[in-house]
C-alpha positions as CSV (number, residue, x, y, z in Angstrom):
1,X,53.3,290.2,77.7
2,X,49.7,289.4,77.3
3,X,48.3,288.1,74.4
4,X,45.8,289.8,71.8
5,X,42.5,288.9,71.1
6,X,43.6,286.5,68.2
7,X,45.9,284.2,70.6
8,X,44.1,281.3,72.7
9,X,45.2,278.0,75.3
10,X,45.8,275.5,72.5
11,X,48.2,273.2,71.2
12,X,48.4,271.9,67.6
13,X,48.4,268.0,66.2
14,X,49.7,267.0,62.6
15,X,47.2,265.0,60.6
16,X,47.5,263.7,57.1
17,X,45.6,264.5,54.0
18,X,43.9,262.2,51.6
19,X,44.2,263.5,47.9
20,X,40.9,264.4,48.0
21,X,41.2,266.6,51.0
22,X,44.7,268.0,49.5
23,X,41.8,269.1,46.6
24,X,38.7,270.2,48.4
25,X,41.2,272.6,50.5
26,X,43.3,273.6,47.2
27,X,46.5,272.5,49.6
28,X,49.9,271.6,48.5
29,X,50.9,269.2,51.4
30,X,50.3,265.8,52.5
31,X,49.5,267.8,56.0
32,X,47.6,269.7,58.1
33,X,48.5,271.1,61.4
34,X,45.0,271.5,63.3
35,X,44.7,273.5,66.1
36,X,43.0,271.9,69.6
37,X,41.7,273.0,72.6
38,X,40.2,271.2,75.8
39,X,38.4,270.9,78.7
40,X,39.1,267.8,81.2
41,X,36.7,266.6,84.0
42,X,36.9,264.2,87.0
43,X,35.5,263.2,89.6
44,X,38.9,262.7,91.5
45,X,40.9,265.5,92.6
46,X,43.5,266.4,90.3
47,X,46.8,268.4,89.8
48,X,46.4,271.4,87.7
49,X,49.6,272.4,85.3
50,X,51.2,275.8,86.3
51,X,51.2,276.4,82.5
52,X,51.2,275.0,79.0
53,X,53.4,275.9,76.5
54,X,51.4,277.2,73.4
55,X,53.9,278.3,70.5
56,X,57.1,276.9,69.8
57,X,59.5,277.7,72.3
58,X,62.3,280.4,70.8
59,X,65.4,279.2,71.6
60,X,67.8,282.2,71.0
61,X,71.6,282.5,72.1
62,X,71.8,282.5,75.8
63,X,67.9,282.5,76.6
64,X,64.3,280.8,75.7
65,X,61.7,282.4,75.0
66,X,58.1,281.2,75.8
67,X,55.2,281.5,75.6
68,X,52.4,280.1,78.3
69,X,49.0,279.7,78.6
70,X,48.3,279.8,82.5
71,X,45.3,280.3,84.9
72,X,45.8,284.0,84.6
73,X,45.9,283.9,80.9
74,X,48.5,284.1,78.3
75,X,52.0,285.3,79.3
76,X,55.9,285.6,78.4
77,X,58.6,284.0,80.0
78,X,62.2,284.0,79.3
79,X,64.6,282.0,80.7
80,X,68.3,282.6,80.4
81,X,71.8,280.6,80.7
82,X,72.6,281.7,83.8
83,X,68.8,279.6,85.6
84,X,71.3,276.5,84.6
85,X,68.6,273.3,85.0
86,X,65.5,275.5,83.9
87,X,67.0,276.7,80.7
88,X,68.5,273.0,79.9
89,X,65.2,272.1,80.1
90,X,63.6,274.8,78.5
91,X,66.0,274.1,75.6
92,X,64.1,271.0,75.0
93,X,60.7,271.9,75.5
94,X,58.2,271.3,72.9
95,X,54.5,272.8,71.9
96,X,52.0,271.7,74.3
97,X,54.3,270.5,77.0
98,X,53.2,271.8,80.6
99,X,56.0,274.1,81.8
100,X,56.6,273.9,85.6
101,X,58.7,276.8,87.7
């Protein structure tokens, strides 16, 4: 699956809110969830990640569902029971996590 226009490589941080903030923004709770992207440079050679995981991976019965932000762009992979190791660890993955295969 490829992503639509609206979807982009980020991963998301929790940050409080004063009660002035909570009032400028008309919000309810003591939180935001803001959204960040990134670039990182260096002079030294460095690994790249074979993806990122950018939604919260869908843990259904006998598979997981993410989805991954990768040098070719946004895609879908599910990973079932049966990939044993992969799907234990898939199980735990979280938001922003880079996903090796």
């Amino acid at each position: 699956m490829r992503g639509s226009a609206r979807d982009w490589c980020h991963f998301s941080q929790r940050l409080g809110r004063t009660a002035l903030h909570r009032r400028l923004k008309s919000g309810e709770l003591g939180y935001e969830d803001e959204k960040f992207s990134y670039v990182v440079a260096s002079k030294l050679p460095a690994r790249k990640a074979a993806a990122r995981i950018v939604r919260h991976p869908a843990v259904r019965k006998g598979y997981v569902e993410l989805q991954l932000c990768a040098p070719d762009g946004l895609r879908s992979e599910t990973v079932a029971r049966s990939q044993g190791e992969e799907y234990k660890r898939a199980r735990k993955a979280k938001w922003g996590e880079e996903w090796l295969r």
